[in-house]
Backbone atoms as SQL, in Angstrom:
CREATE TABLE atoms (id INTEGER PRIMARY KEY, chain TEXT, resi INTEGER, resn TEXT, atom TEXT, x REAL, y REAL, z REAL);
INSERT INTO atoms VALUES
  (1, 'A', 1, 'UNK', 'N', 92.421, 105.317, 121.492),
  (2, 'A', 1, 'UNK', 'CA', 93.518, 104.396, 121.450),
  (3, 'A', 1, 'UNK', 'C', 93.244, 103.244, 120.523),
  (4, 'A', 2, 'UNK', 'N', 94.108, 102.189, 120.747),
  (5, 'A', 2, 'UNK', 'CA', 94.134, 101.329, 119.798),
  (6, 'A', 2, 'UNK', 'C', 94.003, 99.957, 120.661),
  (7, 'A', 3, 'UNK', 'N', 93.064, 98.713, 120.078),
  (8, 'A', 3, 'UNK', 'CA', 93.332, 97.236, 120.503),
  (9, 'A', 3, 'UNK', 'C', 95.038, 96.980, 120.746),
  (10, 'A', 4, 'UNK', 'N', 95.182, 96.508, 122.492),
  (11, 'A', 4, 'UNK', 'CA', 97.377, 96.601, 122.190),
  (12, 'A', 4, 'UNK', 'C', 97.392, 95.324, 121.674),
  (13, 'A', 5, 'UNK', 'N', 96.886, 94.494, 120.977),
  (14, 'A', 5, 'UNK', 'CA', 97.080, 93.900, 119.743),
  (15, 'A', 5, 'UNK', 'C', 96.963, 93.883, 118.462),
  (16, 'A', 6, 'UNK', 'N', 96.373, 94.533, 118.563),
  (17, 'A', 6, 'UNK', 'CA', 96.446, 94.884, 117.422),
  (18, 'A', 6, 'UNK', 'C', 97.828, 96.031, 116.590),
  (19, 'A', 7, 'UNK', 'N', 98.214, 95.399, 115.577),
  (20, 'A', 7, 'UNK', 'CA', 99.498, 95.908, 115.098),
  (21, 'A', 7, 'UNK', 'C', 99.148, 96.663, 113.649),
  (22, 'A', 8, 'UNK', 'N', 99.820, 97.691, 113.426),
  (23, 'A', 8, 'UNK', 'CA', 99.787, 99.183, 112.598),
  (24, 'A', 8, 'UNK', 'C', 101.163, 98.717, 111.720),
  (25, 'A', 9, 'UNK', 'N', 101.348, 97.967, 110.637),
  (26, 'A', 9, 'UNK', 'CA', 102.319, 98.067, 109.681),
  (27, 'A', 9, 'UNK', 'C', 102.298, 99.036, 108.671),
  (28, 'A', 10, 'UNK', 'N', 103.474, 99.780, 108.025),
  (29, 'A', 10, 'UNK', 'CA', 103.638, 100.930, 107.240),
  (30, 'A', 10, 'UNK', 'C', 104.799, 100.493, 106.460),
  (31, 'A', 11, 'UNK', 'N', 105.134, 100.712, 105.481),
  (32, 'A', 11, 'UNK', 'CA', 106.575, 100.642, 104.275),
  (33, 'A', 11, 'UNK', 'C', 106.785, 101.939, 104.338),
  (34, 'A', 12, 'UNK', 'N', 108.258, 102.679, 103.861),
  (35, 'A', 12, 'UNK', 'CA', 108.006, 103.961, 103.761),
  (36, 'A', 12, 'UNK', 'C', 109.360, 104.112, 102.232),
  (37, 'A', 13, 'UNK', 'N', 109.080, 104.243, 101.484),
  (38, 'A', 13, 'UNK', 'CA', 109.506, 104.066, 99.890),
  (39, 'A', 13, 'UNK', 'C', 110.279, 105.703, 99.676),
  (40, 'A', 14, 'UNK', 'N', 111.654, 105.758, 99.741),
  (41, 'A', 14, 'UNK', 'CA', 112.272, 106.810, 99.327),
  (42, 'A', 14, 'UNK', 'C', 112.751, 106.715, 97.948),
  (43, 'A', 15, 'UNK', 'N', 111.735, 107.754, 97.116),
  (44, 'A', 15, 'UNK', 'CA', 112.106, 107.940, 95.567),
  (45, 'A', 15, 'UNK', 'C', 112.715, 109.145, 95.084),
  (46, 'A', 16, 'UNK', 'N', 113.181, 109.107, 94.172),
  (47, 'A', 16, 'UNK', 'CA', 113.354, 110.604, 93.299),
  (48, 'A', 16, 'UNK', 'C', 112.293, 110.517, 92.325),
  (49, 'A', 17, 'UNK', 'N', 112.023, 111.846, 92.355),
  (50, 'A', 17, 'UNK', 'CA', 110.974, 112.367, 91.320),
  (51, 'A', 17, 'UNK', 'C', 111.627, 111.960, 90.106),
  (52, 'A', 18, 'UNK', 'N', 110.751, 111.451, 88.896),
  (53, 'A', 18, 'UNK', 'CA', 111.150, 111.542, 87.944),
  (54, 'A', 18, 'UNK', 'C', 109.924, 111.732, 86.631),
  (55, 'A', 19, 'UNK', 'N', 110.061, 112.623, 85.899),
  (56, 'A', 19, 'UNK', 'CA', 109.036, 112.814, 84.511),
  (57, 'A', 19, 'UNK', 'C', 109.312, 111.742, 83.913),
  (58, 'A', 20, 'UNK', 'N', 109.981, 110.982, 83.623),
  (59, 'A', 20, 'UNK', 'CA', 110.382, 110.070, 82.405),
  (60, 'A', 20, 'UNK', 'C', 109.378, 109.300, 82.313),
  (61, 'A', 21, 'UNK', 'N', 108.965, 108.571, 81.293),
  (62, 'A', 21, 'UNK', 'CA', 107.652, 107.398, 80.998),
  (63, 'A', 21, 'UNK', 'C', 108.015, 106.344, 81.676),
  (64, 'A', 22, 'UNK', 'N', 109.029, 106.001, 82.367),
  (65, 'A', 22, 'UNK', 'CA', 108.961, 105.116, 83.335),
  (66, 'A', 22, 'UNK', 'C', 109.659, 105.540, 84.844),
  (67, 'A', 23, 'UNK', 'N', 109.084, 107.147, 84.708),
  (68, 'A', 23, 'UNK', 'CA', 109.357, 107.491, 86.382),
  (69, 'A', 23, 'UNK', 'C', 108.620, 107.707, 87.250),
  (70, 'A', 24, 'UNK', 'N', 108.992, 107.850, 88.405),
  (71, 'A', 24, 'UNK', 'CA', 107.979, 107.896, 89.742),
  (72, 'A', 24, 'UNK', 'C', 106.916, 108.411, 89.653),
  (73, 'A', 25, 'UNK', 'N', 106.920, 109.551, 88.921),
  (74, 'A', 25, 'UNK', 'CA', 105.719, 110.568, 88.320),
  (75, 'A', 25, 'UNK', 'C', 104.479, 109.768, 87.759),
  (76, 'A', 26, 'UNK', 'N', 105.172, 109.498, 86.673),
  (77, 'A', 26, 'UNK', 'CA', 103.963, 108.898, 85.753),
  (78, 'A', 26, 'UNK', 'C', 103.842, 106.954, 86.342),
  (79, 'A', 27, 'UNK', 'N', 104.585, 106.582, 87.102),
  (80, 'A', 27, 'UNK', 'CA', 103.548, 105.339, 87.500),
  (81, 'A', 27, 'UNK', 'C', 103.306, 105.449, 88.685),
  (82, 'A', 28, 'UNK', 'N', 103.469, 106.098, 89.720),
  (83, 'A', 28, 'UNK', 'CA', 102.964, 106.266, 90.994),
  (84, 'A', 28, 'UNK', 'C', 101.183, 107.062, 90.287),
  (85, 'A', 29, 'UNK', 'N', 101.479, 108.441, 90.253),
  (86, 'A', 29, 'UNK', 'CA', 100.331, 109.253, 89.827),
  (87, 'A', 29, 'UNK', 'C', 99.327, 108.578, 89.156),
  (88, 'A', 30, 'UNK', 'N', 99.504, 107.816, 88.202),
  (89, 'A', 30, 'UNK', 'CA', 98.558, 107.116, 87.612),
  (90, 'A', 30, 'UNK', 'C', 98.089, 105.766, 88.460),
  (91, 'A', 31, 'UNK', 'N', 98.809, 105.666, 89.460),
  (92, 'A', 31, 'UNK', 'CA', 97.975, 104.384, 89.916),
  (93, 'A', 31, 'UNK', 'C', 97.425, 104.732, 91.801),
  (94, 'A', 32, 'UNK', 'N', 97.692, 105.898, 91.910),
  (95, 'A', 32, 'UNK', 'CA', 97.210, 107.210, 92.937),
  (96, 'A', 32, 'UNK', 'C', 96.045, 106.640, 93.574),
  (97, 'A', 33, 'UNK', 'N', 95.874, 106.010, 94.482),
  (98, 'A', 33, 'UNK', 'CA', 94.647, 105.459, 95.223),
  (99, 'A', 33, 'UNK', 'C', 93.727, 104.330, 94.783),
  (100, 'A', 34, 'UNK', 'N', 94.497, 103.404, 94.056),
  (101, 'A', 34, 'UNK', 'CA', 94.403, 102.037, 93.766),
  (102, 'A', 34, 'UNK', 'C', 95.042, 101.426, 95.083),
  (103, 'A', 35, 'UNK', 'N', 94.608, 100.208, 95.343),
  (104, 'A', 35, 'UNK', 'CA', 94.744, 98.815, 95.924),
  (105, 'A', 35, 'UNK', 'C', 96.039, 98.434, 95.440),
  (106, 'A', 36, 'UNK', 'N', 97.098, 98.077, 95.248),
  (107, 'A', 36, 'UNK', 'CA', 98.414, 97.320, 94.839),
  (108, 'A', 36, 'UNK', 'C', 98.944, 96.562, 95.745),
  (109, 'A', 37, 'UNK', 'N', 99.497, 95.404, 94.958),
  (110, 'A', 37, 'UNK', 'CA', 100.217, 94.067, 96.304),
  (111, 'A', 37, 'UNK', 'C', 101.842, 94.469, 95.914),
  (112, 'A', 38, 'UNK', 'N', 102.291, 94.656, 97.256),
  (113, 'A', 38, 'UNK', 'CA', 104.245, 94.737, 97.053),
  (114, 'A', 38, 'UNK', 'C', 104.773, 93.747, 97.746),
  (115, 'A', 39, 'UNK', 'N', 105.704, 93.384, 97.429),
  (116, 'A', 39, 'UNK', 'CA', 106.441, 92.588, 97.826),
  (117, 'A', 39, 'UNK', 'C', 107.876, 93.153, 98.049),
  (118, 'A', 40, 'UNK', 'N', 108.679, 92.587, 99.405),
  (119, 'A', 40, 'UNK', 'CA', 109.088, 93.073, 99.569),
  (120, 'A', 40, 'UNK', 'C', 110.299, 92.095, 99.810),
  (121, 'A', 41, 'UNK', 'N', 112.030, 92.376, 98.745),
  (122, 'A', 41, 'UNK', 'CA', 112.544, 90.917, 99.215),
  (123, 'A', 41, 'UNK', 'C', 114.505, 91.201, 100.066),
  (124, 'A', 42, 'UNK', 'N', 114.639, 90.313, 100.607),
  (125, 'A', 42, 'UNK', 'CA', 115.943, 90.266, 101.855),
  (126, 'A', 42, 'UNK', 'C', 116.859, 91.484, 101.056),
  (127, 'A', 43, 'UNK', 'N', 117.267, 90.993, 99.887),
  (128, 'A', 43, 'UNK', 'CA', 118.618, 91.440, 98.457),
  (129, 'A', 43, 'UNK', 'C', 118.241, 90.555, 97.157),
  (130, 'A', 44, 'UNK', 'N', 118.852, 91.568, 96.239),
  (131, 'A', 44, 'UNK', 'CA', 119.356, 90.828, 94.860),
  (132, 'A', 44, 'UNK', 'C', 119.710, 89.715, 94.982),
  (133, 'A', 45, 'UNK', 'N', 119.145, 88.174, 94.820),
  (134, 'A', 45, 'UNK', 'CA', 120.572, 87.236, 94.780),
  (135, 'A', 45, 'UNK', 'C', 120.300, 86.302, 96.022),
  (136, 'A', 46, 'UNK', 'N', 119.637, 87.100, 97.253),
  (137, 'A', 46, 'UNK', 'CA', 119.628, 86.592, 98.712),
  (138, 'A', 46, 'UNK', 'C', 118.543, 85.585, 98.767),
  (139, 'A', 47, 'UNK', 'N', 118.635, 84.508, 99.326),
  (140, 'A', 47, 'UNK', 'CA', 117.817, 83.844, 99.636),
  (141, 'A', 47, 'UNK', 'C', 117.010, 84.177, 100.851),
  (142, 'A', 48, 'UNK', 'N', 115.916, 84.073, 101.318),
  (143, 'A', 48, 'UNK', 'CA', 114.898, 84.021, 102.118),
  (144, 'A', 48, 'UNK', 'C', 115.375, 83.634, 103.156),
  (145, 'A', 49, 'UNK', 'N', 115.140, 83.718, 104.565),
  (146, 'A', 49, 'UNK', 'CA', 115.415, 82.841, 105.638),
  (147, 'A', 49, 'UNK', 'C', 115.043, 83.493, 106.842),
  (148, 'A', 50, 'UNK', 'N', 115.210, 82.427, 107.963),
  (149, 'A', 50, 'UNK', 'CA', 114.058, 82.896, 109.181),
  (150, 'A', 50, 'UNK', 'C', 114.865, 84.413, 109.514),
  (151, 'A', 51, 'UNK', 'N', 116.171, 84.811, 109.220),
  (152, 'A', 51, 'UNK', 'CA', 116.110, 86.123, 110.013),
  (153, 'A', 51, 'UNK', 'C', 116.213, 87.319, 108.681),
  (154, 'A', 52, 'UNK', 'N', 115.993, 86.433, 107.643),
  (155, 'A', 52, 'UNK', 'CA', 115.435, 87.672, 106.239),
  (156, 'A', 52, 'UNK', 'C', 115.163, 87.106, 105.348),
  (157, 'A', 53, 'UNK', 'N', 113.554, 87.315, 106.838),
  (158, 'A', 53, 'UNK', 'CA', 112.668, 87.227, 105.406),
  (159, 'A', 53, 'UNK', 'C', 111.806, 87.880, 104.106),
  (160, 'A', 54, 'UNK', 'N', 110.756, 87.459, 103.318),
  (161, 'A', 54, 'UNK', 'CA', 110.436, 88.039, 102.503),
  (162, 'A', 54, 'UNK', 'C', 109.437, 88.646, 103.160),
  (163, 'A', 55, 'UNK', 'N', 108.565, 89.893, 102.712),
  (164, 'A', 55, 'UNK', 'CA', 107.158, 90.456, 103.342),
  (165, 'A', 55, 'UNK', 'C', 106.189, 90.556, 101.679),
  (166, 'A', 56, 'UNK', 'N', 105.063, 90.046, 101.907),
  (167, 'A', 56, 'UNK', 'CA', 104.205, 90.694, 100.887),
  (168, 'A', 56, 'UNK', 'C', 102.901, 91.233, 101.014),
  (169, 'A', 57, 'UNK', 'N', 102.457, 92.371, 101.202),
  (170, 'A', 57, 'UNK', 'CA', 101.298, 92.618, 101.553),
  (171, 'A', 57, 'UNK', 'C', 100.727, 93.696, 100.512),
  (172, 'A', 58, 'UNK', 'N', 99.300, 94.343, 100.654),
  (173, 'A', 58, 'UNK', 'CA', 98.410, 95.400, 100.028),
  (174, 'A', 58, 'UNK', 'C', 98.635, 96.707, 100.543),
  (175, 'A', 59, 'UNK', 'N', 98.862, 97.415, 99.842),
  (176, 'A', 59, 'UNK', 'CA', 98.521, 99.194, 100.099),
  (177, 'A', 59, 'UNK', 'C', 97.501, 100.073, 98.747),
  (178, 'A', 60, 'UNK', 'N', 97.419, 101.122, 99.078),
  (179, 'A', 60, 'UNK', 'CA', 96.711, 101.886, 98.842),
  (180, 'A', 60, 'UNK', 'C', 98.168, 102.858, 98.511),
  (181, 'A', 61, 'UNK', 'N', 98.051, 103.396, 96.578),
  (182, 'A', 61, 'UNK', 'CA', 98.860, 103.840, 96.177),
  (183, 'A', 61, 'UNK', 'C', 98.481, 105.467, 97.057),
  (184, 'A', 62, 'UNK', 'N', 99.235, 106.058, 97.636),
  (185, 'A', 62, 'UNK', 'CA', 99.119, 107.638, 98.195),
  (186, 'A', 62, 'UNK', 'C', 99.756, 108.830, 96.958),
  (187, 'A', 63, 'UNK', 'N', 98.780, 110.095, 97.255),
  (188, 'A', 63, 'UNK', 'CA', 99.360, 110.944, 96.467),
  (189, 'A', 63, 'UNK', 'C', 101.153, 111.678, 96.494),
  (190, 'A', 64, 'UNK', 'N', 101.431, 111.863, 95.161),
  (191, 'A', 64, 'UNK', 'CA', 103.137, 112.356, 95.606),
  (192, 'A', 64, 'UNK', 'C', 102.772, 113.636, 95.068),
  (193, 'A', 65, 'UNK', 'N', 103.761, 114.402, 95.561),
  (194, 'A', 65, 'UNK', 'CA', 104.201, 115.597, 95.403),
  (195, 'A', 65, 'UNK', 'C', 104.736, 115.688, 94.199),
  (196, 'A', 66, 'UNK', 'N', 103.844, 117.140, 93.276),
  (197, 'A', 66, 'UNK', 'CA', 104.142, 116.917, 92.050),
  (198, 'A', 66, 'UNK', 'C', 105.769, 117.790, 91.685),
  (199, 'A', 67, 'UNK', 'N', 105.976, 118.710, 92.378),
  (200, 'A', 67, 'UNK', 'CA', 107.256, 119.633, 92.766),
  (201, 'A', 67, 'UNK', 'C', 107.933, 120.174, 93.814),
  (202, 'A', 68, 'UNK', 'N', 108.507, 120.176, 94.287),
  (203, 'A', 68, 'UNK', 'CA', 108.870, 120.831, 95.476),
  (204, 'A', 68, 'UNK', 'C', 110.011, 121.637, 95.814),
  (205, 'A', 69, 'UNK', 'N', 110.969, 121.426, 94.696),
  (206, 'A', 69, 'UNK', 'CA', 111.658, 122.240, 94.484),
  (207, 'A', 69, 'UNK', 'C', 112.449, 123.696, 93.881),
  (208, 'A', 70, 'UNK', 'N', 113.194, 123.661, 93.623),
  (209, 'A', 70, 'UNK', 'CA', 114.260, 124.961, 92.601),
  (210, 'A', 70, 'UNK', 'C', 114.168, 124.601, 91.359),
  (211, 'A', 71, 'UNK', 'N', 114.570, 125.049, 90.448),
  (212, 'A', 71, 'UNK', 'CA', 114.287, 124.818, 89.125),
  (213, 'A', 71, 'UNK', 'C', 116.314, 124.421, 89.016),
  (214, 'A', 72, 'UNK', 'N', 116.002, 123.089, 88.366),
  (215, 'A', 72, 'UNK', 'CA', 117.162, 122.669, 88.485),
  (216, 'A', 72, 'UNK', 'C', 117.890, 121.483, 89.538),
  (217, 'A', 73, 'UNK', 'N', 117.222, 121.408, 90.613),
  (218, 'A', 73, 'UNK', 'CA', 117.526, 121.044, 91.351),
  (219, 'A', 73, 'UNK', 'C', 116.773, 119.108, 91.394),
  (220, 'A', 74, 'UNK', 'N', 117.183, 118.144, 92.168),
  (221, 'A', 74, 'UNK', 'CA', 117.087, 116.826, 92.456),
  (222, 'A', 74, 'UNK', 'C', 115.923, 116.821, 93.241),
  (223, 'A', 75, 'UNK', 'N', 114.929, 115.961, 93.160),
  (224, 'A', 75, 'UNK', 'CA', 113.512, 116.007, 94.304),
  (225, 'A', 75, 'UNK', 'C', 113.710, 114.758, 94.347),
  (226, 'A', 76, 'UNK', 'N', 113.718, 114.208, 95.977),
  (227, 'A', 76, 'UNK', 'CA', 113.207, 113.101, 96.706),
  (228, 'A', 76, 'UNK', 'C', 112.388, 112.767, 97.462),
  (229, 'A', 77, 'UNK', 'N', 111.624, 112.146, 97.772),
  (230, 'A', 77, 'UNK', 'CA', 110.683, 112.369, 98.627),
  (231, 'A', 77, 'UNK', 'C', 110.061, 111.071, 99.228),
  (232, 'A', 78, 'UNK', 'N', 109.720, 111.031, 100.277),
  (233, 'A', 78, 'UNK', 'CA', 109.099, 110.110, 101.053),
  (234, 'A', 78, 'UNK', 'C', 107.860, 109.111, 100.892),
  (235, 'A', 79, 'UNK', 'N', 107.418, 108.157, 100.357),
  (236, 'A', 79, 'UNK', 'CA', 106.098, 107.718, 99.948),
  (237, 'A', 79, 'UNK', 'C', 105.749, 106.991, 101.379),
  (238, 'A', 80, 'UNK', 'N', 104.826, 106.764, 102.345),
  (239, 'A', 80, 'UNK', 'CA', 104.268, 106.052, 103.123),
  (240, 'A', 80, 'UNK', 'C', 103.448, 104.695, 103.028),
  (241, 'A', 81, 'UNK', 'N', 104.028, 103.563, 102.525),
  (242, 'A', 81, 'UNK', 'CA', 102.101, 102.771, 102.531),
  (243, 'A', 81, 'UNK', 'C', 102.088, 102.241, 103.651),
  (244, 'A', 82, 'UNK', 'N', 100.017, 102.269, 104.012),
  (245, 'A', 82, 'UNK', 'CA', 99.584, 102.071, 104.774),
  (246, 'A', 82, 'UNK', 'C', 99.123, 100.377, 104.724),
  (247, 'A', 83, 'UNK', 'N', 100.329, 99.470, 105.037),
  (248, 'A', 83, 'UNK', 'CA', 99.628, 98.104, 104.888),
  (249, 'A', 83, 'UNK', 'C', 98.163, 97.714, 105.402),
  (250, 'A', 84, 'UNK', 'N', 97.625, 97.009, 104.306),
  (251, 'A', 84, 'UNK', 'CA', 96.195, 96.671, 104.374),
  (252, 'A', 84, 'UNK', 'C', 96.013, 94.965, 105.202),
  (253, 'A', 85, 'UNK', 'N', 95.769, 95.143, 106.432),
  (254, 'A', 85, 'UNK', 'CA', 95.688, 94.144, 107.555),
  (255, 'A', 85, 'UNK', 'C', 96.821, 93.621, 107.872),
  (256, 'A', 86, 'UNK', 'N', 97.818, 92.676, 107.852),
  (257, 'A', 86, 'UNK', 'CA', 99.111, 91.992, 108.479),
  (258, 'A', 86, 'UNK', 'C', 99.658, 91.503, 106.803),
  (259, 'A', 87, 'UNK', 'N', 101.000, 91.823, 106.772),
  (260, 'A', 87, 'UNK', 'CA', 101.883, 91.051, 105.617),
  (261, 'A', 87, 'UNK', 'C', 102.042, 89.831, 105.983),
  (262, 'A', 88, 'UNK', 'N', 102.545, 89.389, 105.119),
  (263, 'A', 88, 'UNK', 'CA', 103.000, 87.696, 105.075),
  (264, 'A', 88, 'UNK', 'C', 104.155, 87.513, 104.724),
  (265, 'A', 89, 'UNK', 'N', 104.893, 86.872, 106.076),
  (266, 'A', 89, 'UNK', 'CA', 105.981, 87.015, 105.833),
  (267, 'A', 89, 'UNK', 'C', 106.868, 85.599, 105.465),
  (268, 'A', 90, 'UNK', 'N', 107.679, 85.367, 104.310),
  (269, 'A', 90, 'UNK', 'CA', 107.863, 84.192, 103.858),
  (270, 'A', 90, 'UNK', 'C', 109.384, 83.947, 104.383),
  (271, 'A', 91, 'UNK', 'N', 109.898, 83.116, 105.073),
  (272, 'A', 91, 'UNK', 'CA', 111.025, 82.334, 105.617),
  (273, 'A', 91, 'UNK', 'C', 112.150, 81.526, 104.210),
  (274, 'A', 92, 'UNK', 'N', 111.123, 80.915, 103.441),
  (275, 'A', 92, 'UNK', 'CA', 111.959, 80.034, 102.478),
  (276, 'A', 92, 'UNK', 'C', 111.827, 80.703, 100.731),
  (277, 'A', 93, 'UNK', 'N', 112.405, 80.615, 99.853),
  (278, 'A', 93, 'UNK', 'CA', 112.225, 80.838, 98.782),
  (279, 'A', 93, 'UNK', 'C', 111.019, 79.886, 98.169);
């Protein structure tokens, strides 16, 4: 089991596959089990505030699936990160 205080945060990032030089492919894959800080914000435009707020924390880039489909067909797929200790969560801009 687990300390029941201790708390288990996760993001879970729904992408489409993409080959392009600036798609999921080539910058996820290349940065594939690196350390990275995300941030995470309310909306476009939205300001910060106590009931949306901002989150920013560390993960560990995970491997994606290089195909999974039909030839022809749209791939989406699920990314998981495993936040690295507690995010920080910001109230004000």
């Amino acid at each position: 089991g687990e300390i029941p205080t201790t708390s288990v945060w996760t993001c879970e990032l729904d992408i489409l596959q993409s080959f392009a030089t600036d798609g999921a492919w080539n910058i996820l894959h290349g940065l594939q089990g690196t350390k990275q800080t995300f941030a995470v914000y309310p909306g476009q435009g939205v300001v910060a505030a106590v009931t949306n707020p901002e989150a920013t924390f560390e993960a560990y880039i995970p491997a994606i699936p290089f195909l999974d489909v039909e030839a022809g067909e749209t791939m989406t797929c699920t990314v998981e990160l495993k936040v690295l200790g507690e995010p920080v969560f910001a109230t004000t801009p």
